[in-house]
N, C-alpha and C positions, 0 to 999 in steps of 0.2 A: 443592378449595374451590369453591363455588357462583360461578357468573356475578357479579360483582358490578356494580350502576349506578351511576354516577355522577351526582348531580343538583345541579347549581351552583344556589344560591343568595342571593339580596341579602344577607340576614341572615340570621345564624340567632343566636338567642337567646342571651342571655348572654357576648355576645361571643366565644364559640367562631367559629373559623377549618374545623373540620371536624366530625361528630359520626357517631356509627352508632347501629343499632337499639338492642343493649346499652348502650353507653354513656348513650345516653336515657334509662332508665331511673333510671340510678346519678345523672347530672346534672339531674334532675328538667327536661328540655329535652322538649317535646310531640312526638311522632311521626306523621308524617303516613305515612311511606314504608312499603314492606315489609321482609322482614327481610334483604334481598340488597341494600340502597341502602346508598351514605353518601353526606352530604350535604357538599359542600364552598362557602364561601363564592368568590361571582363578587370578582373583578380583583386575586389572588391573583400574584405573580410565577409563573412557571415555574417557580422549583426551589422555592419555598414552595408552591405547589401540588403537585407529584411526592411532597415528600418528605411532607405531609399526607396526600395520598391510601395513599402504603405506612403511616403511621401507624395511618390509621382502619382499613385491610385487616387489619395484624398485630392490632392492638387486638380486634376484633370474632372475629377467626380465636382469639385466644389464650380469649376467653373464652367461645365460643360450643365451640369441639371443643376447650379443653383445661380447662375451668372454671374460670378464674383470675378473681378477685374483680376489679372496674372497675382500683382502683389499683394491682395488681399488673400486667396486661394494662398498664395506660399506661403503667408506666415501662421495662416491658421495650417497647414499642411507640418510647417516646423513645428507646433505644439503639438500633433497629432505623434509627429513625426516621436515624440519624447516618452508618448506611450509603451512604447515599441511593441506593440501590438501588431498583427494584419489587417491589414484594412479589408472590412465585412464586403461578401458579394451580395447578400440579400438583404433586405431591412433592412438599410443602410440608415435612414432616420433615426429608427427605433433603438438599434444597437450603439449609435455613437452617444445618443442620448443616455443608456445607460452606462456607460464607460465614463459619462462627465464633461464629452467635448460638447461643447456652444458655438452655434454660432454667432459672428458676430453683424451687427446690423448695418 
Protein backbone atom coordinates (compact mmCIF):
# COMPACT_ATOMS: atom_id res chain seq x y z
CA UNK A 1 0.00 0.00 0.00
CA UNK A 2 1.07 3.67 -0.88
CA UNK A 3 2.47 6.02 1.94
CA UNK A 4 -0.43 7.13 3.47
CA UNK A 5 -0.86 11.18 5.26
CA UNK A 6 -2.50 11.95 7.66
CA UNK A 7 -4.10 15.39 7.98
CA UNK A 8 -5.98 16.44 11.20
CA UNK A 9 -8.57 18.55 10.82
CA UNK A 10 -11.23 20.93 12.88
CA UNK A 11 -14.09 19.71 10.97
CA UNK A 12 -14.89 17.97 8.38
CA UNK A 13 -18.15 17.99 6.82
CA UNK A 14 -21.18 16.22 7.88
CA UNK A 15 -19.98 15.21 11.00
CA UNK A 16 -17.61 12.53 9.89
CA UNK A 17 -14.87 11.75 12.46
CA UNK A 18 -12.58 10.43 9.54
CA UNK A 19 -12.98 10.43 5.60
CA UNK A 20 -10.70 9.21 2.46
CA UNK A 21 -10.31 10.11 -1.06
CA UNK A 22 -13.07 7.27 -2.30
CA UNK A 23 -15.05 7.60 0.38
CA UNK A 24 -15.51 11.34 -0.67
CA UNK A 25 -17.02 10.72 -3.45
CA UNK A 26 -19.77 8.13 -2.22
CA UNK A 27 -20.45 10.71 0.74
CA UNK A 28 -20.84 13.57 -1.46
CA UNK A 29 -17.98 15.36 1.25
CA UNK A 30 -15.56 17.99 -1.06
CA UNK A 31 -11.94 16.77 -1.52
CA UNK A 32 -9.20 18.94 -1.10
CA UNK A 33 -6.33 16.20 -0.38
CA UNK A 34 -4.67 13.74 -2.88
CA UNK A 35 -5.35 10.44 -3.27
CA UNK A 36 -2.77 8.98 -0.41
CA UNK A 37 -4.54 11.46 2.42
CA UNK A 38 -7.13 10.68 5.07
CA UNK A 39 -8.38 13.09 6.83
CA UNK A 40 -9.12 12.68 10.57
CA UNK A 41 -10.87 15.21 12.85
CA UNK A 42 -8.41 17.25 15.53
CA UNK A 43 -9.19 16.33 19.65
CA UNK A 44 -10.12 12.77 18.86
CA UNK A 45 -9.11 10.48 22.04
CA UNK A 46 -6.22 7.96 21.27
CA UNK A 47 -7.78 4.84 20.70
CA UNK A 48 -10.80 6.73 18.81
CA UNK A 49 -8.18 8.07 16.78
CA UNK A 50 -5.98 4.71 16.11
CA UNK A 51 -8.90 2.84 15.58
CA UNK A 52 -10.41 5.60 12.85
CA UNK A 53 -7.23 5.91 11.25
CA UNK A 54 -6.89 1.75 10.48
CA UNK A 55 -10.73 2.29 9.42
CA UNK A 56 -10.20 5.04 6.81
CA UNK A 57 -6.68 2.85 5.63
CA UNK A 58 -8.83 -0.66 5.28
CA UNK A 59 -11.78 1.46 3.80
CA UNK A 60 -9.83 3.18 1.00
CA UNK A 61 -7.29 0.04 0.60
CA UNK A 62 -10.61 -2.29 0.26
CA UNK A 63 -12.04 -0.11 -2.48
CA UNK A 64 -9.19 1.39 -4.29
CA UNK A 65 -7.03 -2.40 -5.01
CA UNK A 66 -10.05 -4.68 -4.26
CA UNK A 67 -13.06 -2.66 -5.86
CA UNK A 68 -15.66 -2.95 -3.27
CA UNK A 69 -18.47 -0.50 -3.58
CA UNK A 70 -18.24 2.66 -0.45
CA UNK A 71 -20.62 0.26 1.84
CA UNK A 72 -19.28 -2.80 1.41
CA UNK A 73 -15.37 -1.46 2.15
CA UNK A 74 -17.24 0.24 5.43
CA UNK A 75 -18.53 -2.46 7.05
CA UNK A 76 -15.87 -4.80 6.57
CA UNK A 77 -13.65 -1.54 7.60
CA UNK A 78 -16.08 -1.45 10.96
CA UNK A 79 -14.95 -5.10 11.78
CA UNK A 80 -11.41 -4.51 11.07
CA UNK A 81 -12.03 -1.47 12.70
CA UNK A 82 -12.91 -3.92 16.22
CA UNK A 83 -9.36 -5.29 15.91
CA UNK A 84 -7.88 -2.28 17.01
CA UNK A 85 -4.91 -3.15 15.41
CA UNK A 86 -3.00 -0.88 12.46
CA UNK A 87 -3.82 -1.45 9.62
CA UNK A 88 -0.46 -3.35 7.62
CA UNK A 89 1.64 -1.24 4.96
CA UNK A 90 3.23 -4.26 3.35
CA UNK A 91 1.63 -7.81 2.83
CA UNK A 92 -1.52 -6.44 3.32
CA UNK A 93 -3.14 -9.87 2.05
CA UNK A 94 -1.10 -12.00 3.88
CA UNK A 95 -1.13 -10.18 7.37
CA UNK A 96 -5.09 -9.62 7.46
CA UNK A 97 -5.36 -13.18 6.60
CA UNK A 98 -3.43 -14.04 9.63
CA UNK A 99 -5.17 -11.66 11.98
CA UNK A 100 -8.59 -13.68 10.83
CA UNK A 101 -10.21 -10.78 8.53
CA UNK A 102 -12.16 -12.30 5.32
CA UNK A 103 -13.26 -11.01 2.94
CA UNK A 104 -16.32 -10.98 1.92
CA UNK A 105 -17.64 -11.93 -1.65
Amino acid sequence: MDKIHIKYKKEIPRGFIGMNKEASGHCKVKWNNNNHTIEIKKGLSKGVRKTTIAHEKCELYLMKNKNYNYKKAHNLALKFEKLEIPFPNSNITRKLKRVGFKYEK
